[in-house]
N, C-alpha and C positions, 0 to 999 in steps of 0.2 A: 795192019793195025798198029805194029811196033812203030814201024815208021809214022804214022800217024800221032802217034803219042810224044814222039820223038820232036816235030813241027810244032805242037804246040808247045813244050818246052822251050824251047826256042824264043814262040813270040810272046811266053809271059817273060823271059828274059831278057828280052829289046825292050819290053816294057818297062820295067824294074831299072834299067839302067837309066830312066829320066827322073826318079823320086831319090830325092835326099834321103839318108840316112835308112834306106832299104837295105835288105840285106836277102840274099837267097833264099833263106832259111827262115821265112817269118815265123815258122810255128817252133823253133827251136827257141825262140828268143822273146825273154819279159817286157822288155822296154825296148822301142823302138822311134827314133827319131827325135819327135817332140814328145813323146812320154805317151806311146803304145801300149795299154797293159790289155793284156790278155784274158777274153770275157766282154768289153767293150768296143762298139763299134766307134771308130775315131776316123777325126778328119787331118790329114796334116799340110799347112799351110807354109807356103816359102814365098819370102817375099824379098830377092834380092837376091844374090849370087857372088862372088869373089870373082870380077873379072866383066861386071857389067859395067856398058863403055858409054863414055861420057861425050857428048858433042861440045865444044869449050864454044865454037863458033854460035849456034844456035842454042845455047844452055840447055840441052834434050840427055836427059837422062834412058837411056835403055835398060830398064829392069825387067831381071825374069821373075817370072811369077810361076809360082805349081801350086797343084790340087790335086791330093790323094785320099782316096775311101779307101779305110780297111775292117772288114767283117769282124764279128765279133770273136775269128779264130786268129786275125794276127795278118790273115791273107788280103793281100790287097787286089781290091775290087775295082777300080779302076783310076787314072792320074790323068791327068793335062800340064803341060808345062807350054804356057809361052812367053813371049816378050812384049814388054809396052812400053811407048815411049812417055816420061815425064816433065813437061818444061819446070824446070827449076829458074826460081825470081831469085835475086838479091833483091837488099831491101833497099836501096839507092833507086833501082827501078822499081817496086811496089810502090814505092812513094811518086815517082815521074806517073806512073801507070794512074792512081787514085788521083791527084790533082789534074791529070788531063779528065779525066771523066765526075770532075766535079763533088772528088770525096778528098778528105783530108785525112795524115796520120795522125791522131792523137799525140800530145808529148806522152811519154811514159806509157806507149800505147803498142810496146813491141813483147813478148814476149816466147817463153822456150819450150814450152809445155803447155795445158790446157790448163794448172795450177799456176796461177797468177804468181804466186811467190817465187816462180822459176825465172829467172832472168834470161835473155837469150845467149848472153854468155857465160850463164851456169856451167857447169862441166857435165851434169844432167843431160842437158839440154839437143831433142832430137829434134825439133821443128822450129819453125816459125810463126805464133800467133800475133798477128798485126789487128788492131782494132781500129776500123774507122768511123769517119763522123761525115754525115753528106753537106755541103758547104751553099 
């Protein structure tokens, strides 16, 4: 039986070692991760990693991605981590891409956020919102 006890330890600890900001000890601990309190069941999301690799040839982003439930005592109920790949556009090709399939860039039609005041070279600025116009 000990040893049995022992094997599960084990594979909740192969487990724990794919979730961010986990720790051994979840019920020892108030905050955990992305703001784990203790009492609610929480989800914690990762989107991105230090060290995900970048294709320069095919613009193909490989990000990882997780997914962890944890119970309402702090214990995590189960994770997923994998990897997906992203084509990233520059906007030199967005523009080649809309005018072969018969849309055009707007002038003033780029921006860096989903809040139009954001410009795309705001220092804000995580994305690329492009509006188009069909020609």
């Amino acid at each position: 039986d000990d040893e049995d006890d022992e094997d599960d330890e084990d594979d909740e600890d192969e487990q724990n070692d794919d979730v961010p900001g986990e720790t051994e000890d979840a019920e020892d601990v108030d905050d955990i991760g992305d703001g784990l309190i203790k009492g609610e069941l929480r989800v914690m999301v990762e989107y991105g990693r230090e060290g995900d690799r970048f294709d320069v040839e095919r613009g193909v982003l490989s990000r990882t991605t997780g997914f962890s439930l944890f119970d309402t005592e702090g214990e995590l109920v189960s994770s997923s981590v994998s990897v997906v790949e992203q084509r990233q556009f520059t906007l030199p090709e967005l523009d080649l891409l809309a005018r072969l399939s018969g849309w055009r860039l707007l002038p003033d039609g780029v921006f860096g956020d989903f809040d139009f005041d954001v410009s795309m070279h705001d220092e804000t600025a995580d994305r690329m919102i492009a509006v188009l116009r069909r020609e």
